[in-house]
Structures are given as C-alpha cells and as structure tokens.
C-alpha positions in Angstrom: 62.4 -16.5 -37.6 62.3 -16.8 -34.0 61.0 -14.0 -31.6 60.4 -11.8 -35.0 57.2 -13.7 -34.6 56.1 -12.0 -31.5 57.3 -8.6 -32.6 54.9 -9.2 -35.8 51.8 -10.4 -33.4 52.1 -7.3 -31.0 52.7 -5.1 -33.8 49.4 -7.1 -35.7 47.7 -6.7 -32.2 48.4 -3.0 -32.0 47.3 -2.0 -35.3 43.5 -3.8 -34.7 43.6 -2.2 -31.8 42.8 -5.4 -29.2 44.7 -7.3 -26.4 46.3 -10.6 -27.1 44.9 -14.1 -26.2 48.1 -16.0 -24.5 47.1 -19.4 -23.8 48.9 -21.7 -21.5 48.8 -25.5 -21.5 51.6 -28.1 -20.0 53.6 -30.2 -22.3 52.2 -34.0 -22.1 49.3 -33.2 -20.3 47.3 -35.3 -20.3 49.5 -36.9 -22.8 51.7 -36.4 -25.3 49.2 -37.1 -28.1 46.2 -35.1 -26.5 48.3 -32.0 -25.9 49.6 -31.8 -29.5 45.9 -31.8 -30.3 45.3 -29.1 -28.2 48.2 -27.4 -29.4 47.1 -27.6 -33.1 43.6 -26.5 -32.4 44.5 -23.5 -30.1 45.5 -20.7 -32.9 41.7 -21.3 -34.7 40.3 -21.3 -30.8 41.6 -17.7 -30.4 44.5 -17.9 -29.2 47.3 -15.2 -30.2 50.7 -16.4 -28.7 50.8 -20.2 -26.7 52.8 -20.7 -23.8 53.9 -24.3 -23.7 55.0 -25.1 -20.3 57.9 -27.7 -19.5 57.0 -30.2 -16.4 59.4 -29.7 -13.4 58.9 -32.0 -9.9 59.2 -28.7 -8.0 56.8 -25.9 -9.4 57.0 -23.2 -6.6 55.7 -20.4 -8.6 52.4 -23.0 -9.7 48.9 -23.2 -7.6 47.4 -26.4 -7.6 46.0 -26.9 -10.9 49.4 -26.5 -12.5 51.2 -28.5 -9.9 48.7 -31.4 -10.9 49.4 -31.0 -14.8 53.1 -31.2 -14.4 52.8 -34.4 -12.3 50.5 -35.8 -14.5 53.0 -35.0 -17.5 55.9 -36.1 -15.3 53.9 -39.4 -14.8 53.5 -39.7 -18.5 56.8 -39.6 -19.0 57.1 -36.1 -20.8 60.7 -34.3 -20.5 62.4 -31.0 -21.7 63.3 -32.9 -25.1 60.0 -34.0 -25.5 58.2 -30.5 -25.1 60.7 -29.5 -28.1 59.4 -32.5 -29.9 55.6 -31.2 -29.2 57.0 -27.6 -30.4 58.2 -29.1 -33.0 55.2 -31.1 -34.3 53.0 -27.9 -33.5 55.3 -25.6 -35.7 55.1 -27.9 -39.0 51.8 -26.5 -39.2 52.1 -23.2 -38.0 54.6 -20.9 -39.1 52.9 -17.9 -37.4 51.7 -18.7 -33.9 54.5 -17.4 -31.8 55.2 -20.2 -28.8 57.1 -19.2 -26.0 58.0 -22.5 -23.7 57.3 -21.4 -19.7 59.1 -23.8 -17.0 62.2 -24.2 -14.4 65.9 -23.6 -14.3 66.9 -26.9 -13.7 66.1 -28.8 -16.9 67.9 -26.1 -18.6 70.7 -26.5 -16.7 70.4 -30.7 -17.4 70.7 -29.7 -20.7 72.7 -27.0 -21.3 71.9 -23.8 -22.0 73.3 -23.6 -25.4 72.2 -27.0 -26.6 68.7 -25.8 -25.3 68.9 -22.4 -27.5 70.1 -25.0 -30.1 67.4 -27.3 -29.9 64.4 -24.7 -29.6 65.1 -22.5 -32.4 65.1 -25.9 -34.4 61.8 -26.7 -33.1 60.6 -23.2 -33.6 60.4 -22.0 -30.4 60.3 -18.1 -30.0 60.3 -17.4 -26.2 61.0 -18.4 -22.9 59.9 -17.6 -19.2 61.7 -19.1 -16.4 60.0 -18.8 -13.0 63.3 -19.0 -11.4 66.4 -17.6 -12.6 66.8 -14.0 -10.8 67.9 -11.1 -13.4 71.0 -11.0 -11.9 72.1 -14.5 -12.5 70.8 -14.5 -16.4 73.5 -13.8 -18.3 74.8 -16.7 -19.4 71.0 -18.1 -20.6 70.4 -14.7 -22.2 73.7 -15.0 -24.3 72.5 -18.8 -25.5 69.3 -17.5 -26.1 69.9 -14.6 -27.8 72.4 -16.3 -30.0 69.6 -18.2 -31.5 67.2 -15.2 -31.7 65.0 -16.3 -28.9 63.5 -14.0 -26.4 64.2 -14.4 -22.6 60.3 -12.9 -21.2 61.1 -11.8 -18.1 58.5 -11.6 -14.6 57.6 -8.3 -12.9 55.4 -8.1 -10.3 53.2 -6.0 -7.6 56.6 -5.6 -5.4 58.4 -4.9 -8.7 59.7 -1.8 -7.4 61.6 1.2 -9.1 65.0 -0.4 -7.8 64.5 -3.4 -9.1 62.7 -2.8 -12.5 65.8 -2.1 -14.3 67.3 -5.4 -13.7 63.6 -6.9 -14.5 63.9 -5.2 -17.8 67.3 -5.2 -18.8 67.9 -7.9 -22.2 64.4 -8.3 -22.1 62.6 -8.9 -25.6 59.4 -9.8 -26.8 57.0 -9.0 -23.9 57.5 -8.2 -20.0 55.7 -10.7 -17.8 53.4 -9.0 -15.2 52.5 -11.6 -12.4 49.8 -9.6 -11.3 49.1 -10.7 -7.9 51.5 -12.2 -5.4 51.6 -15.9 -4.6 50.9 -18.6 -7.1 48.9 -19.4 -10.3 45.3 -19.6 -10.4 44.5 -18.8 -6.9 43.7 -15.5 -6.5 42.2 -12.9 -9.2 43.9 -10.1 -10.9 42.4 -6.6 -10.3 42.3 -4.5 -13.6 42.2 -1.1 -11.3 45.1 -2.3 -9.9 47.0 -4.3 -12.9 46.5 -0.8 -15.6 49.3 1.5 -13.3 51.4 -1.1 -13.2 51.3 -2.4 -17.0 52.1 1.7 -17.7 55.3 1.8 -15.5 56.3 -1.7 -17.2 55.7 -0.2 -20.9 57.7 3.0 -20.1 60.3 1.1 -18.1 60.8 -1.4 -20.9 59.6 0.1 -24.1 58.0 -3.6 -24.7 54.6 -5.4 -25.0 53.1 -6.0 -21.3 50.9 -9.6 -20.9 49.0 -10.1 -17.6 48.7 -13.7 -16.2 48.5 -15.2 -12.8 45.1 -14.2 -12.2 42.4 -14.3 -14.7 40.6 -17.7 -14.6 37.1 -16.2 -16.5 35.9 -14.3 -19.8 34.8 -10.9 -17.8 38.3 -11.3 -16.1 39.8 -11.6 -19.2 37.8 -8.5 -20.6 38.8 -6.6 -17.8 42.6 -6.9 -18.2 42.6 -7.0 -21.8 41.3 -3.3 -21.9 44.4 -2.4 -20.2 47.1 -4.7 -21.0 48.4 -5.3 -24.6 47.5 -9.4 -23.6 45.9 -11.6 -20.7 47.4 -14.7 -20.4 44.9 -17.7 -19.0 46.5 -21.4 -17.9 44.7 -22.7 -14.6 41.2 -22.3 -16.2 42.6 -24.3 -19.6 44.3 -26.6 -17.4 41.2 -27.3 -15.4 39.1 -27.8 -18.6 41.7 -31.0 -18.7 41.4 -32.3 -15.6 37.6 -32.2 -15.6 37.6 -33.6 -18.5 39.5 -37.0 -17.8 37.6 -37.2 -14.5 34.2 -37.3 -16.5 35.2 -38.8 -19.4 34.7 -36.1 -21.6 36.8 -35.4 -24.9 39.2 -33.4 -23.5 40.3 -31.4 -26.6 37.1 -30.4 -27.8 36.6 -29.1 -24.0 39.7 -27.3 -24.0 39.2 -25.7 -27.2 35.7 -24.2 -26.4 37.1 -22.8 -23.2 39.7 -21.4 -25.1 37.4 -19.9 -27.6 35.7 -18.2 -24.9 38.4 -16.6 -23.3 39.2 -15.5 -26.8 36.3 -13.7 -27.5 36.5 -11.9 -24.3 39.5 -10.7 -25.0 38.9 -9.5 -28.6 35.9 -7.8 -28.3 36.8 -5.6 -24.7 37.3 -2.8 -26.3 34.7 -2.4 -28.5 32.4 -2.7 -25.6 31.4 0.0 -23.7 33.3 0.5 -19.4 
C-alpha cells in the first residue's frame, strides 16, 4: 500500500476542504514503550499523517528540543531497526495513518539502501525525509525507495530558488517539504504572509501536496499556515510536551496527546473561521 496512503489523505484532505495535521515525534523517545503509546494514540488526537523521526548523534538541521529527543532515544538504546519495529507495531493497528520516517543519511547508508526500502515497506512505512542527502546525490535512494513504493519527501526552502527548484522537485512524491524559515527546528516562527507565495510556487513547480514545518510551535500558528498550506507539520512543541513531562513527573502520553489534539483543532477548523 505504501505512499498510496498519502495520495488518499491529501486527496481526503482536499475534498473537506482543510489542511493536514502532520505530527512529529522521535522514535524511543522517551522510550521505546512510551513512544509506541504515543504513536497509537496520535491518529484519534488529530493527527492526519505522523512523522516518525530516526535518532542520529549529529542532527544539524534540529534546534534544541530535537537534538535533546534524539540523545535521549540514543541513550535508550533506540536504532534505525528499531524505529521500523515501532512502525511496525503502530501499523498493526492502523492501516490508514500514512507514516513517513524523518532522519539522516548515515543510518541509511549503515544499512543499505535497499535493505532499508526492504525493511520499511514491511513495516508499513509510506515516506521518507532526509535532512541531508542533496537532490543531486539521490538517485540511488530514490531507486530503492521507489522499488518498494515508498515516497522520497523532499525539503525546499526560503532560498529555494527558481534554479534549484527543479532538482528539489524532480522524483519527488507524496508531498514537498517547505522548511519555512532558515536555520533549525523550533527556533524561530513561520510567517503565513510569507510561507502562502512560496507554498504556490512549490505546488505549481511540483504538482504535489505542500506541508509547512519548521516553524509553528502554537494552535494560532498552526491556524495561520494551515489556511494556506495543504498541512502544518508541528514537532518541537510535541517534543517539548515530553520533556516537560518526565521533568515533572507527569504522564507523558496523556500530555502529548492533549497538545496534539490542540494543534489538531487549530488546524481543522482555520478555514471555517473568518481572516
């Protein structure tokens, strides 16, 4: 089934007229157990599509909240064959979420690229997003991947510019990416005004769905970007719900799931409401 299962949500999506939910949590954090928990409850929280991300040692492209989510994992012993085994779990009881992993080259290389397509379109998986493999050096992950049926989601972002989109875009599926502010995750906020152009030249350019991430950590943030983007992804402010919640003791699923819902409800009621 594969990536048919994004196709189906976007086109699901489109026809009620509403943005996408995308939430992001980290494999393992802040254990195994816990996150398959999370993972379970997420699709009843609101959430559309998942992005399960893979713990790396080096995440450049991840602001501080990530960065502490992947050592945690790291530190709980969580690995690329393991977040495959959470994916796997998750999709025994959900045949329609689609889950997209998000992570790092290297793993992928430790593996293999075509044991990894293997492996993930056995565990369900539908997507991936990898922070850093350049467009021009994809080819040989796009052909494992698309053996399998699995979509490569590819990054653009604000210095995405008309030279480059075509590589951006090229054997892209699924969705396109939009990072939309420069620098890391969950550090700065994303600017609707500024985010709606840019989703248009990434729909025309690519003739696919367009989720926003990088910078919405609130509901009205989530609102804002959902009236223009066909999804707002959220992961630092889920991730944070985490960490908060081990500090003070606090069942950390429950708390994740209520920020979740949240965000949901943002997101699928921005455009009924009135600008």
């Amino acid at each position: 089934m594969t990536k048919d299962r994004i196709d189906r949500r976007f086109a699901a999506l489109k026809a009620q007229n509403r943005a996408g939910f995308v939430a992001y949590v980290m494999a393992g954090d802040p254990d195994a157990a816990t996150a398959l928990e999370i993972l379970k409850g997420l699709p009843a929280a609101g959430a559309d599509l998942i992005e399960l991300g893979f713990p790396f040692s080096d995440p450049m492209a991840e602001g501080p909240t990530i960065q502490r989510a992947s050592q945690r994992a790291l530190a709980g012993k969580m690995t690329l064959n393991g977040t495959l085994d959470l994916a796997r779990a998750f999709r025994e009881g959900d045949q329609d979420t689609p889950l997209i992993l998000m992570g790092y080259l290297n793993p992928l290389v430790n593996k293999g690229f075509e044991a990894f397509a293997k492996a993930a379109a056995e565990a369900g998986v539908d997507g991936l997003i990898v922070v850093d493999c350049p467009p021009e050096e994809a080819d040989p992950l796009s052909d494992a991947l698309e053996a399998e049926g699995i979509s490569l989601i590819r990054l653009a972002s604000p210095t995405t510019d008309e030279k480059r989109l075509p590589a951006v875009v090229r054997r892209t599926s699924g969705f396109v990416y939009y990072v939309s502010v420069a620098g890391v995750t969950g550090v700065k906020e994303a600017d609707a005004d500024a985010v709606a152009p840019a989703v248009e030249r990434l729909r025309a350019a690519a003739q696919l769905p367009v989720a926003v991430g990088f910078g919405i950590r609130t509901a009205e943030r989530a609102a804002e970007v959902a009236r223009v983007a066909d999804a707002a992804v959220v992961g630092s402010a889920l991730v944070d719900e985490i960490e908060s919640a081990g500090k003070l003791n606090e069942n950390v699923t429950q708390k994740v799931l209520s920020k979740a819902s949240e965000l949901a409800k943002a997101v699928r009621s921005a455009r009924q409401e009135t600008v």
